[in-house]
N, C-alpha and C positions, 0 to 999 in steps of 0.2 A: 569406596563406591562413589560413582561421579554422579549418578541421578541423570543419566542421559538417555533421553528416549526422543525416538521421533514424535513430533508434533504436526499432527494432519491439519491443516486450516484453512482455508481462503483465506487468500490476502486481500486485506480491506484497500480501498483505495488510500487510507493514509498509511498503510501498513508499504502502498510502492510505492508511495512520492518517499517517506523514510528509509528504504531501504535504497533505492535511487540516491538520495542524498548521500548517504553513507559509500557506497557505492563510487561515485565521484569524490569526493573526498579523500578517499583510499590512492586510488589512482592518481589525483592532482599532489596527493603528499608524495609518492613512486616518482611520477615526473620530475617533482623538484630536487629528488634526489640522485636524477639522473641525469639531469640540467647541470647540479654544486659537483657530480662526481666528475663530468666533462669536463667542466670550464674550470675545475682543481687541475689537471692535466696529469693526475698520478690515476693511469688508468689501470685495471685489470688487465690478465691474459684474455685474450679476445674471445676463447670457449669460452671462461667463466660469468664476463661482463653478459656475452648471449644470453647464457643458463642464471645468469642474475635477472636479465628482463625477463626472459619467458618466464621464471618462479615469479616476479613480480605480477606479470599479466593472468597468471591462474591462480593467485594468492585472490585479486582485487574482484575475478569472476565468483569465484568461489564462496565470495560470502553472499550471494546470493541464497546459500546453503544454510547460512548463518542460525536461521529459525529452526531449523529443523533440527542440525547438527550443531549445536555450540562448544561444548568444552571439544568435540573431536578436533572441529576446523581449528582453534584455536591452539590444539596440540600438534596439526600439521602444520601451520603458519609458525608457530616458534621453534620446529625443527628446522625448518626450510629458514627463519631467519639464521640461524646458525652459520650460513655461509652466504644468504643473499640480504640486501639492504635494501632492495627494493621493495619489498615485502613488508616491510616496517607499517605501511597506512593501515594495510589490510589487516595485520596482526593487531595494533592499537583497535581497530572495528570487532573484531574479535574477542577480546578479552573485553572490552565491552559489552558485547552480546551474552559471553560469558556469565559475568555479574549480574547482569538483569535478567537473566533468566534461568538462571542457577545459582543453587546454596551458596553462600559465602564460602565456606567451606573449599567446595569446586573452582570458585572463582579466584582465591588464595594459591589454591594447586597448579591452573595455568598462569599465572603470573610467576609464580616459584618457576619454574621450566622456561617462560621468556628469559627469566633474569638468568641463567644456566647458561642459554643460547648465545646470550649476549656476551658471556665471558667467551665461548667456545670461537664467535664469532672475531673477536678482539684477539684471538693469540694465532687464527688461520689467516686472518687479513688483516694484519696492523698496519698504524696510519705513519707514513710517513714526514708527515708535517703536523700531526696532532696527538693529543694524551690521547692513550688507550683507554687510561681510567676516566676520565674526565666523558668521554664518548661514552662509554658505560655506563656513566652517571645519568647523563641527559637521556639515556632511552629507557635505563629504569624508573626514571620518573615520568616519563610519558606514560610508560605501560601502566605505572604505577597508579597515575590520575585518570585513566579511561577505565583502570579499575575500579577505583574510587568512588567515577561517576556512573559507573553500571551499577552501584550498590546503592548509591541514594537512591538513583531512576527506581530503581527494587523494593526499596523503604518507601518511599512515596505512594509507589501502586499498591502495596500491603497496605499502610494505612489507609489510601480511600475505600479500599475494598473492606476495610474493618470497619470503617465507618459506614461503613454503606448496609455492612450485615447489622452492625449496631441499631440501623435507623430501621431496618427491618424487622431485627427482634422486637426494638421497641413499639413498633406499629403492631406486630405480632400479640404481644402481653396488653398494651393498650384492646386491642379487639376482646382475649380473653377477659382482661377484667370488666366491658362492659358487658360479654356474655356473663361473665357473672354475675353482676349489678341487675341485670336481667332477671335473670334466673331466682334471683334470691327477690328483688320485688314480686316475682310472682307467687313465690311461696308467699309470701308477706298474707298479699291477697287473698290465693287460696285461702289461708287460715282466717283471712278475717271472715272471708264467706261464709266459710264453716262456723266458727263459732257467732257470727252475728244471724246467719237466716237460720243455722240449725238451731235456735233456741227456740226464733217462732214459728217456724215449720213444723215444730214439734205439737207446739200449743194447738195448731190449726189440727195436725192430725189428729191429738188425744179428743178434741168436741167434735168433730166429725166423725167419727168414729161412736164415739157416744149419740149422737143423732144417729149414727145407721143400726147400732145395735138396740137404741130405747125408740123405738119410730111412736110407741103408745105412750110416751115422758109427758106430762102435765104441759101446757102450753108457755106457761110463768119458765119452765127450765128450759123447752126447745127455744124461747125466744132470748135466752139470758144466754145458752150455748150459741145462739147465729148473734147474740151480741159480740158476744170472746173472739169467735170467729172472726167478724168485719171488722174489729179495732185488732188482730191480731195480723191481720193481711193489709191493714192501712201500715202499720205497722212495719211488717216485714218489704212492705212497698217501700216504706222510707227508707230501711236501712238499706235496701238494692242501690238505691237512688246514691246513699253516699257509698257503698263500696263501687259503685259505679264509675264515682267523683276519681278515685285512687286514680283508675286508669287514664285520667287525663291531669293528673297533679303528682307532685310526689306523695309515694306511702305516705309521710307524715303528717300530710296535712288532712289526714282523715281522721275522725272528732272519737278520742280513746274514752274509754269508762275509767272513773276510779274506783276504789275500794268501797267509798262511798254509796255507790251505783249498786252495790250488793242487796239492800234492804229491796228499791224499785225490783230487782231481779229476784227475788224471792216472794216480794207481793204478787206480781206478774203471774209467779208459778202457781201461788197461793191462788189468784182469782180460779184461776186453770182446773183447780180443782185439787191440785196437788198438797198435800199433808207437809207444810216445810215448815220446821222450826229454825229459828233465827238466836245463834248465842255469840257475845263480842266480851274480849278482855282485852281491849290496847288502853294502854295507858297514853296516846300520844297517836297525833293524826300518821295513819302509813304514809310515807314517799309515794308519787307517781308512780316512779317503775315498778315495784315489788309490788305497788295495791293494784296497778292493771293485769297484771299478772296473776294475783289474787282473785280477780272479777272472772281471766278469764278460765279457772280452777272450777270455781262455784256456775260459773254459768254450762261449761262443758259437764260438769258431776249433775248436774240438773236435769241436761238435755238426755244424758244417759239414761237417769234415772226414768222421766219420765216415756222413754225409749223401750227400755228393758224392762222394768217394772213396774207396769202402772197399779197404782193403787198399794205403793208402798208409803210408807211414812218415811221421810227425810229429815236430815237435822247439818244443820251448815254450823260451824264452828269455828270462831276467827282471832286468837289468841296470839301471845307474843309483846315484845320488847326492845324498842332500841339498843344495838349493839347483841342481840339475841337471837333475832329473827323472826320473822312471820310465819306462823305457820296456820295450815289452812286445811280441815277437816270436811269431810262431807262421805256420809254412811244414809246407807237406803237398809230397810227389814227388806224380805222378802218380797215379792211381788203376790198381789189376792188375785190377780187372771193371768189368763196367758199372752205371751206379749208377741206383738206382730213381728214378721221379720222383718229385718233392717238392713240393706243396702249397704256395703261398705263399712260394716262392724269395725274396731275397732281403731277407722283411722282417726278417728276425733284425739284420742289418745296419743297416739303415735306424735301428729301433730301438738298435742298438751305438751308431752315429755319433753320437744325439740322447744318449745318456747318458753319452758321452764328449765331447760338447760341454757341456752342462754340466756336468761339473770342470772345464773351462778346457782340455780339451788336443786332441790330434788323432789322427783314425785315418786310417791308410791302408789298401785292400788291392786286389787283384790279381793278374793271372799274374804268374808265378814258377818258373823254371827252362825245362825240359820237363814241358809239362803241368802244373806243379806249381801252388799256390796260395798266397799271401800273406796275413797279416794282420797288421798293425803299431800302435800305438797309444805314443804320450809322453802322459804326464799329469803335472802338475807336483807338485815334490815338495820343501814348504818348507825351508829351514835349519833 
């Protein structure tokens, strides 16, 4: 199979000053062969020396053709050399067009069939004052080198084109990964939103809501409830303010909770009105990572709780070991009223789970007791 098909294309303006050059070339090597066969004085029969030029002069037109038809012209040009020498420029232009624009393979094939030609030619027209072989020599390695250099010309254009798709995949995965790097600061964000305004959003609603349902509450409570309130929204103002910050710095440089942070998050719940018991067994201060992660366990189990059921009793529990791991408790009783609906149930969690899988550790949660609810989390916690 030679892989030759016509090729439709305008020709560029460098594509006709190149074929132009070749073109003359062809022809000025014809000439001079027609000049050394004269002024040799060992002429042809005078049909043949004719049907030697006119093969020469449609050889040299013909590759005009050249782009379009390569291995063919190239297997007409070294039949026709078989008996004509004028021919020779045009076939060298040829088997050149050959290799750069066809398989190696192909380009192998019409060079095998010059070299063929060539002996065919040497035993119907032998030279009378020169080797036969010696002349056979010199034309196979012309053919041989326009071969040659049709195939670098071929390698050269592969590789810039490989380099060229290289530089484009590369820009290609460059984009993806900053669509990524995107993508994933904004989950970042999301989640801090969530878990930073939904703990005091929560507070705000649990005493408004107590103000709307106790409107006759002693004035010592509605003023102690619009207290919680205004330091819960001065509050929640703050923290807007630094998740706000995120979006013009990077995620990091936004100010984390440690483990530590856990007691103020449990008094917070505590002023709120909320029932939270507070128990600790570490023998040794937790790591950053694993206690922010910790913080944000007990602060999401919080928001829950006091979400889904208000007026349960809660107990936070925060246990564990170097080289053991952290692990991190929080159970609600039942809820004493009924609790409001809640907009987008469940994804606080969803979001927990994803940011407790990357630390490497696990969450569970569920019922629990009567009526009650669970949240559990281990995250690992180095020697």
């Amino acid at each position: 199979m030679t892989g030759e098909r016509p090729v439709r294309r305008r020709r560029t303006a460098r594509d006709w000053v190149v074929d132009l050059a070749l073109f003359c070339g062809a022809a000025w090597v014809g000439l001079v062969v027609v000049g050394l066969r004269v002024e040799s004085g060992a002429m042809p029969p005078e049909w043949l020396f004719g049907l030697d030029q006119l093969s020469g002069a449609l050889g040299c037109l013909a590759l005009w053709l050249r782009r379009r038809w390569p291995f063919g012209l190239a297997v007409a040009l070294a039949l026709m050399s078989s008996y004509s020498e004028f021919v020779a420029g045009a076939l060298f232009v040829a088997l050149f067009s050959v290799a750069v624009h066809r398989p190696p393979r192909v380009a192998m094939t019409a060079l095998g069939l010059s070299l063929v030609s060539g002996v065919v030619f040497a035993l119907i027209r032998p030279e009378p004052h020169e080797s036969d072989a010696a002349l056979w020599v010199l034309g196979s390695t012309l053919s041989a080198a326009a071969v040659g250099w049709g195939l670098f010309v071929q390698h050269r254009r592969r590789l810039a084109e490989s380099l060229r798709e290289r530089a484009a995949r590369a820009e290609e995965e460059a984009r993806l990964r900053a669509e990524q790097a995107q993508h994933q600061a904004r989950e970042a964000i999301a989640r801090e939103i969530h878990d930073v305004l939904g703990h005091r959003l929560s507070l705000l609603s649990v005493h408004a809501g107590a103000l709307q349902y106790r409107p006759d509450a002693p004035p010592e409570d509605l003023s102690h409830a619009a207290k919680v309130i205004r330091e819960s929204a001065h509050a929640a103002l703050q923290d807007l303010r630094e998740v706000i910050g995120v979006l013009r710095a990077p995620v990091g440089e936004l100010p984390q909770p440690t483990l530590a942070d856990v007691h103020q998050l449990t008094a917070e719940s505590a002023r709120a009105g909320m029932s939270v018991s507070l128990s600790e067994s570490l023998p040794a201060p937790v790591p950053d990572g694993p206690g922010r992660t910790a913080y944000r366990v007990v602060q999401e189990a919080l928001t829950n709780a006091r979400k889904h059921a208000p007026g349960a009793r809660v107990a936070v529990r925060l246990s564990g070991a170097p080289g053991e791991g952290l692990s991190v408790e929080v159970t609600n009783t039942a809820a004493r009223g009924p609790a409001p609906p809640a907009a987008g149930a469940g994804q606080g969690l969803i979001g927990l789970a994803e940011r407790v899988s990357l630390a490497r550790g696990r969450l569970e949660h569920g019922p629990a007791g009567e009526g009650g609810w669970r949240v559990a989390a281990w995250l690992p916690w180095p020697s």
